[in-house]
C-alpha positions in Angstrom: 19.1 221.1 200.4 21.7 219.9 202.7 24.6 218.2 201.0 24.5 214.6 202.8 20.5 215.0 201.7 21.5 215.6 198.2 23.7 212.5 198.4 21.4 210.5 199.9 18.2 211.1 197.1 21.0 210.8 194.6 21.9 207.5 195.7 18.5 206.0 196.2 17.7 207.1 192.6 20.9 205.2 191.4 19.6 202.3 193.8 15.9 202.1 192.3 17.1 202.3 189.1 20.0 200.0 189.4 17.1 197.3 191.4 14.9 196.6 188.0 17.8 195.1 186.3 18.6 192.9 189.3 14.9 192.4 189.7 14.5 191.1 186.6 17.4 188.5 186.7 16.6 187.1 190.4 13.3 186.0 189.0 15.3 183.9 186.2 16.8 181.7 188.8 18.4 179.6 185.5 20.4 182.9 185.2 23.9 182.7 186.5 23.4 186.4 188.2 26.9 186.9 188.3 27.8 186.3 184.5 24.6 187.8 183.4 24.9 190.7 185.8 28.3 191.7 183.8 26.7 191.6 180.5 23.7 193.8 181.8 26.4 196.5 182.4 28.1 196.1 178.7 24.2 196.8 177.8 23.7 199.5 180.2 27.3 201.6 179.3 26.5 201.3 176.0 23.3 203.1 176.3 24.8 205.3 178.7 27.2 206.4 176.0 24.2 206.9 173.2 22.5 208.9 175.6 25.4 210.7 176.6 25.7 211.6 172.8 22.3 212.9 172.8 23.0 214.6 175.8 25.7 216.6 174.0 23.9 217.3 170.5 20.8 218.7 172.2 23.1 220.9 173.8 21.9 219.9 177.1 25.6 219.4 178.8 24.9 222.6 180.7 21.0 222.1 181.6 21.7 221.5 185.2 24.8 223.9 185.4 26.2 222.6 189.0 27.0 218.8 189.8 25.8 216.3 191.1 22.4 217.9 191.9 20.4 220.6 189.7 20.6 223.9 191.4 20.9 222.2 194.6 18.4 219.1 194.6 18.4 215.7 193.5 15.5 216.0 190.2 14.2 219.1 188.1 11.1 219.2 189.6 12.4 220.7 193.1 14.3 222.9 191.2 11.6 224.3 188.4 11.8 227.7 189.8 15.4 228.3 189.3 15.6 226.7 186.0 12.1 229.2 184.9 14.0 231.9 186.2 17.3 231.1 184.0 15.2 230.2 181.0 13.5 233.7 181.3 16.5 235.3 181.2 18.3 233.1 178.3 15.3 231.9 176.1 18.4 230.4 173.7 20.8 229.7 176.5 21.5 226.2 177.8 19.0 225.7 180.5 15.8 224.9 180.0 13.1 222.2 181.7 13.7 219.8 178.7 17.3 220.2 179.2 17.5 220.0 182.7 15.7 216.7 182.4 17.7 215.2 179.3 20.8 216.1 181.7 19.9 214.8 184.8 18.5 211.2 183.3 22.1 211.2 182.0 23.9 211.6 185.2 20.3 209.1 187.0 22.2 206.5 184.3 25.8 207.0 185.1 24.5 206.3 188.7 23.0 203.2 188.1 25.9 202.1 186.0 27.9 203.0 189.3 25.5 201.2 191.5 25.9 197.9 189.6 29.4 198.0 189.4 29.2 198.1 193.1 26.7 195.3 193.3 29.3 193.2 191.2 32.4 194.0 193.5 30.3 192.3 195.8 29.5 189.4 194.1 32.8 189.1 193.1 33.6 189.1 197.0 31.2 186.6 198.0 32.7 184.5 195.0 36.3 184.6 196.5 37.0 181.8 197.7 35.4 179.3 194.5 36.8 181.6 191.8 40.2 183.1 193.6 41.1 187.2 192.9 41.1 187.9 189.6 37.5 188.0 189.8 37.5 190.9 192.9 40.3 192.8 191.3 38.8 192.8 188.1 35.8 194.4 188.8 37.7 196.9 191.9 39.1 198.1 188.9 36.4 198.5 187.0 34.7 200.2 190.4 37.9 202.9 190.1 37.5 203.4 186.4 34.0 204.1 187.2 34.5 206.4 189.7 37.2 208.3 187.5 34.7 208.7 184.7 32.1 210.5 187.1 35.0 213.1 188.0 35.4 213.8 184.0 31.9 214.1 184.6 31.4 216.6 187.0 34.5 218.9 185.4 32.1 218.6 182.3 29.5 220.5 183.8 32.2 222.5 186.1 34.5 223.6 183.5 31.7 224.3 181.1 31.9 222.0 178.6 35.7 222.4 178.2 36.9 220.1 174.6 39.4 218.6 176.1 37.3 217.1 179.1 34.4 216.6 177.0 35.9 214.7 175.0 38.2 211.9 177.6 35.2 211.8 179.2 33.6 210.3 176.0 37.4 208.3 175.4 36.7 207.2 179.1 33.3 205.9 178.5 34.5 204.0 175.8 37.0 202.6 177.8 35.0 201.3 180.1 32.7 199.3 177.3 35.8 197.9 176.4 37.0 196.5 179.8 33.3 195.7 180.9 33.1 193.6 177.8 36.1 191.7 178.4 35.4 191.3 182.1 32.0 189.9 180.6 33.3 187.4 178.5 35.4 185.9 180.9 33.6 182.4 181.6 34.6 182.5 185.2 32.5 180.0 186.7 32.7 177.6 183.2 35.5 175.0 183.2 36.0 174.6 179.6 38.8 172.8 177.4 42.0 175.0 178.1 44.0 173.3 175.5 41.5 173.9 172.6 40.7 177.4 173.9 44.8 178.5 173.6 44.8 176.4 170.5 42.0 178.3 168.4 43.3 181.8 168.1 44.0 182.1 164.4 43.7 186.2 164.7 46.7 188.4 164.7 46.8 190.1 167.7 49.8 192.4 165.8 46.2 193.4 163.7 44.1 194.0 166.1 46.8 196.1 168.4 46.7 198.3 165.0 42.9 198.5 164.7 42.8 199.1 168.3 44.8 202.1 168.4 43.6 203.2 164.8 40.4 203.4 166.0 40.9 205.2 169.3 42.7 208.0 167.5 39.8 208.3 165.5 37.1 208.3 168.0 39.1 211.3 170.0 39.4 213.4 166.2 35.4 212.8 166.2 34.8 213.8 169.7 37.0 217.1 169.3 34.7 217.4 166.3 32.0 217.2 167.9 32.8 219.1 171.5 34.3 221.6 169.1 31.1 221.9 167.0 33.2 222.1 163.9 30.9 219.1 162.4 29.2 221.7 159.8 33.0 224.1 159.5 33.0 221.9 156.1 29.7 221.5 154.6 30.4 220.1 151.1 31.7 216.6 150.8 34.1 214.6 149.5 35.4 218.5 149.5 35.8 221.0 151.7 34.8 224.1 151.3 34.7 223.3 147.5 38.7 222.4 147.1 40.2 218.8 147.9 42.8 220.2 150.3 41.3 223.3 152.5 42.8 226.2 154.0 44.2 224.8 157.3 44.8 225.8 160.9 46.6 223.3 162.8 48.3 224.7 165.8 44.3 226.6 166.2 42.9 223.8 165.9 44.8 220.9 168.1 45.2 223.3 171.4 43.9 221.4 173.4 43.8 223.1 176.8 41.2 226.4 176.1 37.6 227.2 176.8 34.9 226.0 174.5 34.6 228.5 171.3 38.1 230.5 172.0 41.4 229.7 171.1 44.5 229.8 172.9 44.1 233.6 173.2 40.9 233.8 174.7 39.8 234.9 171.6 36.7 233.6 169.2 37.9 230.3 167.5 38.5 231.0 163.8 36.4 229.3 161.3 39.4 227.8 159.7 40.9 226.1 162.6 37.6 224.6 163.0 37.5 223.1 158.8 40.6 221.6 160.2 39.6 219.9 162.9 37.1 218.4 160.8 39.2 218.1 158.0 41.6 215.9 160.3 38.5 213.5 161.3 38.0 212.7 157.7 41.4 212.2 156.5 42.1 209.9 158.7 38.6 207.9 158.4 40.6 206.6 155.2 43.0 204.9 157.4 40.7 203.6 159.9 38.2 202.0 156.8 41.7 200.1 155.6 42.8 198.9 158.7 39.4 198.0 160.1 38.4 196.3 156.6 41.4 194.5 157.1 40.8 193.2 160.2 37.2 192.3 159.7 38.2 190.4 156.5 40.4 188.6 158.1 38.7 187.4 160.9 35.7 186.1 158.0 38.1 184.1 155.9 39.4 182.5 158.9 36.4 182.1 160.7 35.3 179.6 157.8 37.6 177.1 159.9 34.5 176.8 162.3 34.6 179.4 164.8 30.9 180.6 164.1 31.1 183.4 167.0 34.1 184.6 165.3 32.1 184.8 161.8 29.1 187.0 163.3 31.5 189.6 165.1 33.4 190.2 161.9 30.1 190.3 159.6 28.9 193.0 162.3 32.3 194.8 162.3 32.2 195.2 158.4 28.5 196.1 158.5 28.9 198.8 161.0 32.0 200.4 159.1 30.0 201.1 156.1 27.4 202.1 158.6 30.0 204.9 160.0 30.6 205.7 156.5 27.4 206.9 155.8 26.1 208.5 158.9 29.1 210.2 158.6 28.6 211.2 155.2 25.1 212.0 156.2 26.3 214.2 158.8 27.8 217.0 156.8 24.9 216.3 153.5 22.1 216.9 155.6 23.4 219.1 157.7 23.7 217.1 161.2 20.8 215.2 161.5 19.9 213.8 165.2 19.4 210.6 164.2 22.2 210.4 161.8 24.6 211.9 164.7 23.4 209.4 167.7 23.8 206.9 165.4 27.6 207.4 164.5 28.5 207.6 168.0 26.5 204.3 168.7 28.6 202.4 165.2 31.9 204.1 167.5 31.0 202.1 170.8 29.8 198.8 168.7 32.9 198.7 167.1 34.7 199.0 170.2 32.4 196.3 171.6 33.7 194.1 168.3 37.3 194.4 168.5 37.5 193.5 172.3 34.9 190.3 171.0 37.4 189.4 168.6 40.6 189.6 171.2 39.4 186.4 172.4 40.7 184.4 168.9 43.6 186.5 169.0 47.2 185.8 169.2 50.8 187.0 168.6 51.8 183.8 166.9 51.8 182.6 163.9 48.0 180.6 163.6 47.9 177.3 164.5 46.2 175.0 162.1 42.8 173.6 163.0 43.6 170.2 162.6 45.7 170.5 165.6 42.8 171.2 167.8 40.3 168.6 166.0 42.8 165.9 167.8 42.3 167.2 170.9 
């Protein structure tokens, strides 16, 4: 199959998937398609990023081992006698049908995720002129962070699962929940009460700067776990290897630039390097429950002043930090369960979702008292 062919089924897949979203909010004329549009694609990136997870832990990265197509065409089907052919030759290797169709949905997804993003930088055009630029340069950006993602992607598949590219690509995705969701909860077309809405930030943004970064150091030690397959290199817990303070390896461990499996020598990994990458993930989940549990308590005490939204965000940010606790926990007990696995990543990418919900009551200040804002 011709290249501009390839391209072309490629993007009319991305354009028949990305048409049942918009389908579905054109016949809610109520809808305001533009704010509703940019909440659709928080919901669609964060199933993109589940499904990229499962993706990964059905070890179906490589299913389709050229990009964008599989072996040259646009769907698995047009390409079953290639992928038989490979199958028969690896029964255990990393293409199969199964995989080759768990692979490609991803990348059908990441398409459609694409597709809308474009879709929105043209709302955001037609919108120009009632809602000024920050609108169209808002979501251009998004558009380039989009497009920067999809080249993590194809080096992915190209450098063969790599760890390092592996896992930005999974720090990119997240990234791109995050500024999706605050592009979302802009009200751009809502004239509301300026003064009460800078006067109502009791948060500290100091705080939530801290969680933020806390948490993104963490995400990247769980995705090196995880592109490293060093989730089972301890599989005793709260120990390791039966001691509180394992045998460690962390120059092995934290090179970053090497094929997957090898070290810095081209040779096999060694199993101790890989208890201390996992070692790392863990030690530092204690600082992330503090800071996080932190955070989320103080957004509930203060949200007692009234701001109900804030309330709900902070119950669900506690709520999913004991929920990381034990799938992560369950992880390593029951040896790396699916469901226990997808549903870690998922508590990462909520929790992302929860701090960048809770930036909107933040501020570097010292809180301003409600009382001040009831006299408005």
């Amino acid at each position: 199959m011709s290249g501009f062919l390839l391209f072309s089924e490629l993007a009319a897949i991305a354009i028949i998937f990305a048409g049942l979203p918009l389908a579905y909010l054109w016949t809610r004329r109520s809808f305001n398609l533009f704010q509703k549009l940019n909440w659709v694609l928080v919901f669609m990136t964060f199933d993109l990023i589940v499904f990229g997870a499962f993706t990964r832990l059905t070890d179906s990265g490589l299913g389709c081992p050229d990009w964008p197509g599989c072996y040259g065409t646009s769907n698995p089907w047009d390409a079953l006698g290639e992928i038989k052919l490979a199958e028969a030759a690896m029964p255990t290797g990393p293409v199969t049908v199964i995989k080759a169709w768990i692979e490609m949905i991803h990348r059908y997804l990441a398409m459609t995720v694409g597709a809308l993003i474009l879709i929105q930088v043209g709302l955001a055009w037609g919108k120009l002129r009632s809602l000024g630029k920050a609108p169209l340069i808002g979501s251009i950006g998004l558009l380039i962070l989009v497009c920067i993602q999809g080249a993590f992607g194809a080096w992915t598949v190209t450098l063969k699962l790599q760890p390092i590219i592996v896992s930005i690509h999974l720090m990119l995705a997240l990234v791109l929940l995050a500024c999706l969701t605050a592009y979302a909860q802009q009200s751009w077309e809502e004239q509301s009460s300026s003064a009460r809405h800078l006067l109502i930030k009791p948060l500290s943004a100091k705080l939530l700067v801290l969680a933020s970064i806390v948490l993104a150091c963490q995400v990247f030690l769980g995705a090196w776990v995880s592109t490293n397959y060093a989730v089972l290199a301890c599989p005793d817990f709260p120990t390791c290897m039966g001691t509180l303070w394992p045998e460690t390896a962390w120059q092995e461990g934290f090179t970053f630039w090497r094929p997957l499996g090898l070290n810095a020598d081209g040779q096999s990994i060694s199993p101790v390097a890989l208890q201390t990458i996992h070692w790392a993930h863990r030690l530092f989940a204690m600082i992330v429950l503090a800071t996080m549990g932190l955070l989320g308590i103080s957004a509930l005490r203060l949200s007692h002043s009234g701001t109900s939204d804030m309330s709900r965000i902070a119950k669900l940010l506690l709520g999913l930090l004991v929920l990381q606790v034990l799938t992560g926990i369950s992880n390593v007990v029951f040896q790396w369960p699916l469901v226990a696995a997808l549903m870690h990543t998922a508590g990462s990418a909520a929790l992302v979702f929860c701090l960048v919900r809770l930036a909107r009551w933040a501020s570097w200040s010292a809180p301003i008292h409600m009382k001040i804002a009831k006299r408005l």
